[in-house]
N, C-alpha and C positions, 0 to 999 in steps of 0.2 A: 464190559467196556474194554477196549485195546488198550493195552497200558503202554507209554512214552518208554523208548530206552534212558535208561539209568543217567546217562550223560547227561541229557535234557529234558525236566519233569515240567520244566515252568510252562507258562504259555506268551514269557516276552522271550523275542530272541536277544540275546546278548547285545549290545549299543555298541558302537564305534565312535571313540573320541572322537568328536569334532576336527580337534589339531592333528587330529591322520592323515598322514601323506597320499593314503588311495582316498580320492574324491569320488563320488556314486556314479556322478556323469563323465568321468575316464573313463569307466570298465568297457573294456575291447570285447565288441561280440564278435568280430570277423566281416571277411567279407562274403556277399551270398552273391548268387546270380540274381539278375533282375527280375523283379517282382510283375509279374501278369498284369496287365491294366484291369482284369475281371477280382474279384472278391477271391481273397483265401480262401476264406471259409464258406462249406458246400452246405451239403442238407444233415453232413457227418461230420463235420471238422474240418481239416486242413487234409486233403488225399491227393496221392499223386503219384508219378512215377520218381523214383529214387535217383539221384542225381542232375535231374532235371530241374524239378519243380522243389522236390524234398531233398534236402542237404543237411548235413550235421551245421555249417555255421547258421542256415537258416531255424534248424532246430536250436540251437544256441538263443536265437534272438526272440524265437517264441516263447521259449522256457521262464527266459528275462524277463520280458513284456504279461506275460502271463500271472507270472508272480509280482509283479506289482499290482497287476488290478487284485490277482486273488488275494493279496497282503490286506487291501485298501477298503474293498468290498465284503469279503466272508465275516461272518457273526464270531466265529470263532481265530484262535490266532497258531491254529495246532500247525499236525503235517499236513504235506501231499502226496495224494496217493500216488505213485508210477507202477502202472501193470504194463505189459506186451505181450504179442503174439509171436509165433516162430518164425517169421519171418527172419532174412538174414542180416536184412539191415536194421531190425529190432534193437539189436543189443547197441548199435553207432548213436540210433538218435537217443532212445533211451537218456548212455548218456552223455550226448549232445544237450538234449532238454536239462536233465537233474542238471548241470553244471552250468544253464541259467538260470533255473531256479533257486539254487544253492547262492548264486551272486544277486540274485534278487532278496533274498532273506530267508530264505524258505527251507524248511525240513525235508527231508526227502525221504519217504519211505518206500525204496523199492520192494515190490512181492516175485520181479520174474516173470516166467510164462505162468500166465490166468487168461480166464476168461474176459472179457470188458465188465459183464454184470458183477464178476469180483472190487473190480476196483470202484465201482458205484455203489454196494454193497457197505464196503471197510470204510468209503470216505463218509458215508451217512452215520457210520456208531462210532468213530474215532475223533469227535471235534477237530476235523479237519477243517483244513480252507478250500478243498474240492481234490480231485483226484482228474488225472491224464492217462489214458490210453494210447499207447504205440501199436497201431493195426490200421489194415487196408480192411477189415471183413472179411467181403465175399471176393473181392480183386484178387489180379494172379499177383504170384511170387512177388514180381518185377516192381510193384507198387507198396506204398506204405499211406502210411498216413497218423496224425493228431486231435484227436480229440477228449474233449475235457469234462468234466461235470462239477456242478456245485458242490457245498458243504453239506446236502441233504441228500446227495445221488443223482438228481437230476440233471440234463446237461446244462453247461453253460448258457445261461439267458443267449440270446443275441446278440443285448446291447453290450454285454460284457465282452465276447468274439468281437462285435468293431473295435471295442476298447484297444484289446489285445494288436487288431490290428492296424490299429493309427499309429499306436506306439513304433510296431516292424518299419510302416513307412514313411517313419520320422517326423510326425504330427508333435507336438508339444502334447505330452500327454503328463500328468501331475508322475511324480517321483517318491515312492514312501522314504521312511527316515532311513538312513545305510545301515545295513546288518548282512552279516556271514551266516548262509544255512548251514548244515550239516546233512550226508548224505547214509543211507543205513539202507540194510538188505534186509526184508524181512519178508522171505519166502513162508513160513512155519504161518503167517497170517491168513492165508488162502483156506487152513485147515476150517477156520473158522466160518469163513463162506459153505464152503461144505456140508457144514452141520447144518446153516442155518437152512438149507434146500431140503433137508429131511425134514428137519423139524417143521416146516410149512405143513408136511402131511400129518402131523403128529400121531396117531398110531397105525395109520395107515402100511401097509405092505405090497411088495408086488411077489409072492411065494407062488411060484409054478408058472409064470409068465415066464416067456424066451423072446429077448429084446435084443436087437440089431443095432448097432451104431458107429453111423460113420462119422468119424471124427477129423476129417478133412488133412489132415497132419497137420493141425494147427494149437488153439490155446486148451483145447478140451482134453486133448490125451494124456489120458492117466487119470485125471481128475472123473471124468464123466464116468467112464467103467467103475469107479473105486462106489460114487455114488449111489448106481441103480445096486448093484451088488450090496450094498448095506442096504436098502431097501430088499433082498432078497430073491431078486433077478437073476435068471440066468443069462448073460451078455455074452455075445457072440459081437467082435468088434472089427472096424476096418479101418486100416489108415488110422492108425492107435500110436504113432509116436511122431512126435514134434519134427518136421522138416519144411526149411524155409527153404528149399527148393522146389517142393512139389504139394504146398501149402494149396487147397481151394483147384489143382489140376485135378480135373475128370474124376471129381468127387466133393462129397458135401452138400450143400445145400442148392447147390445150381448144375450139379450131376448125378440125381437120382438113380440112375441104373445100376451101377454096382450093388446101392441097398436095394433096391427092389428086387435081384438077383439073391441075393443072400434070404432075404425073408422068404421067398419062397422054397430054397435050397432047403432051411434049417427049418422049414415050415415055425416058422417064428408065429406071435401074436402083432407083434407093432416093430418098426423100425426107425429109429430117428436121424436125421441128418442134418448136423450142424454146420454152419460157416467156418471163417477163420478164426474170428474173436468167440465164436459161441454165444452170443445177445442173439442169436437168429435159430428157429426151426423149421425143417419141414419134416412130415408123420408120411409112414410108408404102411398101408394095411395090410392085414393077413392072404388077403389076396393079388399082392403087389401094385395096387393102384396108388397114386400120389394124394397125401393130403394136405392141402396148401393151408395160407393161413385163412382163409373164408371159412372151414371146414372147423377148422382147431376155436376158432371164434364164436362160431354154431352153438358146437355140439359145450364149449365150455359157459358159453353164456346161457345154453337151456340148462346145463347143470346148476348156476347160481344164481338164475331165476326160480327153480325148484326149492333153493334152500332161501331162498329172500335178501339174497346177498348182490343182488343185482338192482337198483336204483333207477327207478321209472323203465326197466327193461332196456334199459342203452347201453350199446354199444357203440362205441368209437373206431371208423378206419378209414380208408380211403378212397381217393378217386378211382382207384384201381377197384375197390371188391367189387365181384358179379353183383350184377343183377338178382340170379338167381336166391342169392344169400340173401342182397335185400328182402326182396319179395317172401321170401319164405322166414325170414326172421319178424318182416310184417304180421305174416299168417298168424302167427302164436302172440302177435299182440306188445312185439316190442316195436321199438326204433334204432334206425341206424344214421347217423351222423357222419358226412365225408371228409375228410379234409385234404389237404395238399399233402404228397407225397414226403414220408419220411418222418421219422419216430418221435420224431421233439414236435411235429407238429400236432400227433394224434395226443400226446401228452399234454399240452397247452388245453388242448378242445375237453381230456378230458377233467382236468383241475377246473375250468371256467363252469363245467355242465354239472361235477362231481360225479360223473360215470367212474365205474370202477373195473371196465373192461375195454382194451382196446387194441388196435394192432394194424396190421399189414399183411397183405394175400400173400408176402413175402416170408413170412413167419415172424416178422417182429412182436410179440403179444407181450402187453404188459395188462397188473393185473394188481393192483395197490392192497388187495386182502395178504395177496405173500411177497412180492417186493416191490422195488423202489425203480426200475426200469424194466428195460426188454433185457428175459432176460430164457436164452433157448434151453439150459438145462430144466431150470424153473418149469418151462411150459412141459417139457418132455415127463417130467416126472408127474405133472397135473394130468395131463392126459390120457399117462397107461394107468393113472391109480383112476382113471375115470372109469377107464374100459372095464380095470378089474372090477368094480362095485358096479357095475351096469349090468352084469353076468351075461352080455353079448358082446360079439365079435365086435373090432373098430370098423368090421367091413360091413356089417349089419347095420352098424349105428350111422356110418355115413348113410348107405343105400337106405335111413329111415331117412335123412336129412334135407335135401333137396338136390336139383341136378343143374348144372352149371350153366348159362346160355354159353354159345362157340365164342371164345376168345382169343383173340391174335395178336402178342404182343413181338415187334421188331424192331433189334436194334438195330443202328446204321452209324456204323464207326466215322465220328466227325473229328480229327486232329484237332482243329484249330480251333483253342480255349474259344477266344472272343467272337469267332461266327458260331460254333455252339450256344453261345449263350444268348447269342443275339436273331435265333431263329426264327422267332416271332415278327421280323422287321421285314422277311422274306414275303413278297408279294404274292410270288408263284404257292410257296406253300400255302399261306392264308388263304388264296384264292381255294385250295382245293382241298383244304377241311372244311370250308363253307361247302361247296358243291357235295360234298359227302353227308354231312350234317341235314345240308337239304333235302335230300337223296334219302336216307334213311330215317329223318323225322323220329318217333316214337319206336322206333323200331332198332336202336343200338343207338351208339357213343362211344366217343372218338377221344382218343388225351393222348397229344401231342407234347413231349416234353423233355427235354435238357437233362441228360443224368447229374444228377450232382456230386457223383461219387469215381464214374467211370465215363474214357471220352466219348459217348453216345448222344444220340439221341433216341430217343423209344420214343415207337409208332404202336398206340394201343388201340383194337376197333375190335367190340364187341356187339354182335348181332341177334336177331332173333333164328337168323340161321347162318351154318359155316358159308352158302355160298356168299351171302352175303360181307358178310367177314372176311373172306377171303378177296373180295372183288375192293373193296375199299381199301383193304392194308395195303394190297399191288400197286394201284394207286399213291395215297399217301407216301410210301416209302420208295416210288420213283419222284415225286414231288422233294422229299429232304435230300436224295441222289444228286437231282439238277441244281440243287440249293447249294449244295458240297462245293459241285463244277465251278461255279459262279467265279 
């Protein structure tokens, strides 16, 4: 159990006479810029570009807001977690946030740069009232973003995000009793996330593997190399030191190439490449092919169906996974469940089914037998401790696995929050994912949809073959072009 600093053991916070001159509803959050007519919160939290949409006094009134519901709601009356990425504006909102949350009541126990899975991690064995992330993910530099999780690790409900943000724009939302937080740095806690990722393999090793890892310059460096190496790894690393200038640029998880250059350079076994926060993997094989999250799903879900740790063969992911995964994870007699894009929703699908596997062709895999989210170190060390006990290559065990149908996803940069979100209303588009839908019948699938994280839309059209693929996407994505014009 994470022991409380010495100052504060209790679990009430200290009271505020009544006859105090500061009243609850004085406290000055600042002023923000004007609030989107569309919803803060994405399919990730609150993300956005810095200055813009994401401000310190905005993070101020989040912080606030936030800690009154997690005051009011959590089972527990402990801290809250605050981790960040390297981002540069990390350290502003950080604490911008703590220093709402502090005037909301709240404890504050900073950890610094981690991972996100760290601070979902620490808030589930600390009787916390939930834990906060400062990170965009996979976004460039120029971006940040807020999100939160429960006292259990999981993210914030929903209802609890509206909560949050009636409060921002000035809804009458209920007010707990007045109390002064206190704020505390407790980096030395992350050590303890560390352990717990070994310990998942418990005597497990990787002795004579040479593992690649690019570390995006973001929350993983220094942590992740320090991991596989006590596991007994020989690490060959890139983009190994924390920079909020070049965080997620032309590496990581959405820039493949450099690892897949290196593994074959260093004739490596496996390659991993994380995001910004590190909740995300993608696996690079001995023969430098991409292994997305269809693949990592596969080949981990025939591993715990073999050992019986797998629950009616189910698998939980998205609208997004191939086909071909489907289908072949049919073959062997399981099931795959889809759901709408994005980690809290594969998470819902799987507490409601009890699946204990599930994820994103993105790499998000979560995996309740070793933790409590998505979580990318997690899956990277399940993986090469898979390959090692398989005594085949990861390029073998894919090429046993199945082969992809042609996929084509495109984005198409939409500025404007409120026509992004409102694409669906688009006649012209509507008209011509019907035409395409009809057109292809049983023979591919189309998902058109709104990023929640970044200002896109993504044009996704998988076929039974690329020309096909390719003749629908060109389509589609002049169809959201002429949407743009409008």
């Amino acid at each position: 159990m994470v022991q409380t600093p010495s100052r504060h053991r209790g679990s009430e916070f200290p009271a505020v006479n009544s006859a105090s001159p500061v009243k609850r509803d004085t406290i000055l959050l600042g002023d923000s810029a004007p609030l989107p007519n569309t919803k803060l919160f994405g399919t990730d939290g609150i993300r956005g570009k810095v200055g813009e949409l994401l401000t310190a006094s905005l993070a101020l009134q989040v912080g606030f807001w936030a800690g009154q519901i997690l005051r009011q709601n959590a089972p527990n009356q402990g801290p809250v977690i605050l981790g960040q990425d390297s981002r540069n504006s990390s350290d502003m909102l950080a604490m911008a946030l703590s220093a709402g949350l502090t005037a909301a009541g709240l404890e504050v126990w900073n950890l610094g740069l981690c991972p996100t899975p760290c601070v979902a991690y620490l808030a589930s064995i600390s009787e916390s009232v939930g834990g906060v992330m400062i990170s965009a993910s996979h976004n460039p530099p120029e971006d940040n973003g807020i999100k939160f999780f429960g006292s259990n690790g999981s993210k914030l409900s929903q209802q609890l995000q509206e909560q949050i943000e009636a409060g921002i724009r000035g809804a009458k939302v209920p007010v707990a009793s007045f109390a002064l937080g206190h704020h505390y740095h407790r980096q030395e806690l992350v050590k303890d996330y560390a352990a717990s990722l070994s310990d998942s393999l418990q005597e497990m090793n990787l002795s004579g593997m040479r593992v690649v890892l690019d570390l995006a310059w973001g929350a993983a460096a220094g942590l992740a190399p320090a991991v596989f190496e006590k596991m007994g790894a020989d690490v060959i690393c890139l983009h190994d030191s924390p920079d909020g200038d070049r965080i997620n640029v032309n590496c990581g998880s959405t820039h493949l190439e450099s690892l897949q250059a290196a593994v074959l350079e260093h004739n490596a076994d496996v390659g991993f490449a994380f995001d910004g926060d590190a909740d995300r993997v993608l696996g690079v094989d001995n023969k430098g092919r991409s292994i997305d999250g269809d693949y990592i799903l596969y080949l981990w879900g025939r591993q715990l169906r073999a050992s019986q740790q797998l629950p009616s063969n189910l698998i939980i992911s998205t609208v997004m996974a191939n086909l071909g995964f489907e289908r072949a994870w049919e073959k062997l007699g399981g099931k795959l469940i889809r759901t709408n894009v994005g980690d809290q929703h594969v998470h819902a699908e799987m507490q409601r089914t009890g699946a204990m596997l599930g994820g994103e062709q993105s790499g998000h895999i979560l995996c309740p037998h070793f933790g409590i989210s998505g979580d990318g170190l997690l899956t990277a060390l399940h993986i090469a401790s898979l390959v090692r006990q398989s005594g085949e290559s990861l390029a073998q065990l894919v090429s046993g696995s199945f082969q992809t149908y042609p996929q084509l996803l495109v984005n198409v940069r939409v500025d404007d929050r409120e026509k992004r979100l409102k694409w669906h209303e688009c006649e012209i588009l509507q008209g011509a994912i019907v035409r395409a839908k009809t057109a292809m019948g049983e023979q591919g699938r189309i998902l058109v949809r709104a990023s929640g994280t970044e200002p896109l839309i993504r044009v996704m059209v998988e076929a039974a073959s690329a020309e096909l693929a390719n003749f629908w996407t060109d389509n589609l994505v002049l169809a959201v072009q002429k949407y743009q014009s409008l």
